[in-house]
C-alpha positions in Angstrom: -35.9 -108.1 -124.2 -39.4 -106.9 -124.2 -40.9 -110.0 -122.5 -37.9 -109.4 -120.1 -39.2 -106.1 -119.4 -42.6 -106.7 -118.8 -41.7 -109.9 -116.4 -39.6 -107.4 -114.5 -41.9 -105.1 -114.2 -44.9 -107.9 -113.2 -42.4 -109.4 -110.6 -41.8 -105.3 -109.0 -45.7 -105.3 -108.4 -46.0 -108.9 -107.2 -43.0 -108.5 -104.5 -44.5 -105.4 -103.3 -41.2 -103.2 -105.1 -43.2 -100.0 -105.1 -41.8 -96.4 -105.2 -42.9 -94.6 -102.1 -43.4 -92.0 -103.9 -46.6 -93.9 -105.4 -47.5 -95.2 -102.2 -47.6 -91.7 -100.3 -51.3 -90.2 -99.4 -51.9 -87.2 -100.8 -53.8 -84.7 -99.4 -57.0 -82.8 -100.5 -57.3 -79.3 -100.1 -61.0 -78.2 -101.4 -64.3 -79.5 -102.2 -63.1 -79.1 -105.5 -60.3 -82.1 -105.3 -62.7 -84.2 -103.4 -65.3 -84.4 -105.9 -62.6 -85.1 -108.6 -60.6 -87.9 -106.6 -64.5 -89.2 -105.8 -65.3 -89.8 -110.1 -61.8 -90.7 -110.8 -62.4 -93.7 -108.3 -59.7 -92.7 -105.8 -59.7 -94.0 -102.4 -60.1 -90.9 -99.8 -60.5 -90.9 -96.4 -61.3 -87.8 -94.0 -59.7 -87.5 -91.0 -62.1 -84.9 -88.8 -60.5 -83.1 -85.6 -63.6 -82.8 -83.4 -61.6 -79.8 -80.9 -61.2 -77.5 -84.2 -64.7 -77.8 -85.2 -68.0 -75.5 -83.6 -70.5 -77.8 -81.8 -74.1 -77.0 -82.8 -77.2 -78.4 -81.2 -80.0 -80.2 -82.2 -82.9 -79.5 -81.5 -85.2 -82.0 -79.3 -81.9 -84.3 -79.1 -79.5 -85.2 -75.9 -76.5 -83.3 -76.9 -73.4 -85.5 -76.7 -69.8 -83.7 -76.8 -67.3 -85.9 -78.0 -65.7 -87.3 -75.0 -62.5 -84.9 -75.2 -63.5 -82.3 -77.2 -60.1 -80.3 -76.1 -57.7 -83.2 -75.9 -57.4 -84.0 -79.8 -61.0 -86.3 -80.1 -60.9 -87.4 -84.5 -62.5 -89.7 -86.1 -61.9 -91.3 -89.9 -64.4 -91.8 -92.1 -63.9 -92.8 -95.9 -66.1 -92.2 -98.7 -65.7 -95.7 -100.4 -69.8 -94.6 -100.9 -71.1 -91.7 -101.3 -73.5 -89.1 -102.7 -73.1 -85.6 -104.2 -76.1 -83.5 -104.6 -77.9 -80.4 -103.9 -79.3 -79.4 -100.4 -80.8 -76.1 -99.0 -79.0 -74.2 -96.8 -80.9 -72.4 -93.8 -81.5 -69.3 -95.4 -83.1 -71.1 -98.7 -80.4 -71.3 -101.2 -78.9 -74.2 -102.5 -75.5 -75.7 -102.9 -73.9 -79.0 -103.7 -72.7 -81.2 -101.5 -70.6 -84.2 -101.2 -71.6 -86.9 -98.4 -70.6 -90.2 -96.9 -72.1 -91.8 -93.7 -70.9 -95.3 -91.3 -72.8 -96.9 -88.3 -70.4 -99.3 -85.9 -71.2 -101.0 -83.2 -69.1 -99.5 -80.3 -69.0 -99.1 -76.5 -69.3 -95.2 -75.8 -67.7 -94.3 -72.6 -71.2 -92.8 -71.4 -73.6 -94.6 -72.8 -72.2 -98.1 -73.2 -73.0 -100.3 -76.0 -74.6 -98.3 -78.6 -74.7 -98.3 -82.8 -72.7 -95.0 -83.4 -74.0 -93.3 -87.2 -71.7 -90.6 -88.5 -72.3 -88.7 -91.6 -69.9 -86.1 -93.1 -70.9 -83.6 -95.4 -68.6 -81.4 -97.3 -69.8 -78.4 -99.1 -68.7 -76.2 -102.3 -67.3 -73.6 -100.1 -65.4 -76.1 -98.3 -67.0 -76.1 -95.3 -68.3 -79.6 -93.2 -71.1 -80.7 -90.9 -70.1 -83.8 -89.1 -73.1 -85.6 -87.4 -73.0 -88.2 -84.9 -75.9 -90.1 -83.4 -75.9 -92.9 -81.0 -78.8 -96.0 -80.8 -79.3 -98.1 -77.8 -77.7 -101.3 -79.2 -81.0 -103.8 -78.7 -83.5 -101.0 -78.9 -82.4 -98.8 -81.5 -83.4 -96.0 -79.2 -82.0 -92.8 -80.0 -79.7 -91.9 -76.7 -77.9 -88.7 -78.2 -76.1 -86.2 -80.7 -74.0 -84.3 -81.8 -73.6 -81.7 -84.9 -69.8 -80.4 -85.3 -69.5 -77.6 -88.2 -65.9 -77.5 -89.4 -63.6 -76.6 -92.3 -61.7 -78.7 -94.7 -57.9 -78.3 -94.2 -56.2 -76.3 -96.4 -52.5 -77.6 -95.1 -51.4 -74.9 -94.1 -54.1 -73.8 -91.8 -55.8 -75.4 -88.7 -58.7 -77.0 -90.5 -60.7 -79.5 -88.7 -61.2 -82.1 -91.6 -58.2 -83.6 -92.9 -58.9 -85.3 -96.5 -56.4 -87.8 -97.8 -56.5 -89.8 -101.3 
């Protein structure tokens, strides 16, 4: 019966017989939860809503807006890499953070074919930076920017990040 048992429960994984309760995302709430789904090994991915967060400029860069910024404009990003570390804040003082950046090759709606970098940084007090830069595709020219400050989702709020594991 045991061998039995075991077969069954091989064949269940192999034919893709899954609960959906195991196969449901669930969501992350706080830096907190991120950092321990992160050295567990989960699989999380951020979802960031670019119309909830506050643009910020940068300084001696082209400021690029996300082409809607008011019509629901998100991006995902996962943090299959990452670092978590210690950065200083404006005013001097340090706090940890938890990173993850991509660059795609992409065609931007103003700028045409470019290499599009995003990094997202979430921070202890659950707050996020999302940057985005954009690099001619042959010259690696810098064409633009954008810095979007935002807030993870608690669920029940109107957070900009989404995090799901």
């Amino acid at each position: 019966m045991k061998i039995h048992s075991i077969g069954l429960k091989a064949a269940a994984l192999v034919t893709g017989f899954i609960s959906p309760v195991c196969m449901a995302s669930q969501a992350l709430t706080s830096y907190d939860q991120l950092l321990q789904a992160l050295h567990q090994g989960d699989d999380v991915k951020a979802i960031v809503y670019f119309d909830k967060c506050v643009l910020k400029p940068l300084p001696g860069i082209k400021m690029l807006k996300a082409e809607s910024d008011t019509g629901g404009t998100s991006t995902r990003i996962n943090f299959s890499i990452f670092s978590h570390y210690k950065v200083k804040t404006d005013a001097g003082q340090e706090r940890y953070v938890i990173a993850t950046s991509n660059t795609i090759l992409t065609e931007h709606a103003a700028l045409g074919l470019v290499h599009a970098y995003g990094r997202l940084r979430v921070y202890e007090d659950n707050s996020a930076e999302f940057h985005a830069a954009y690099y001619d595709a042959k010259t690696y020219a810098l064409k633009g920017g954008a810095n979007y400050l935002c807030r993870i989702s608690s669920g029940a709020d109107d957070g900009a990040v989404v995090l799901k594991e």
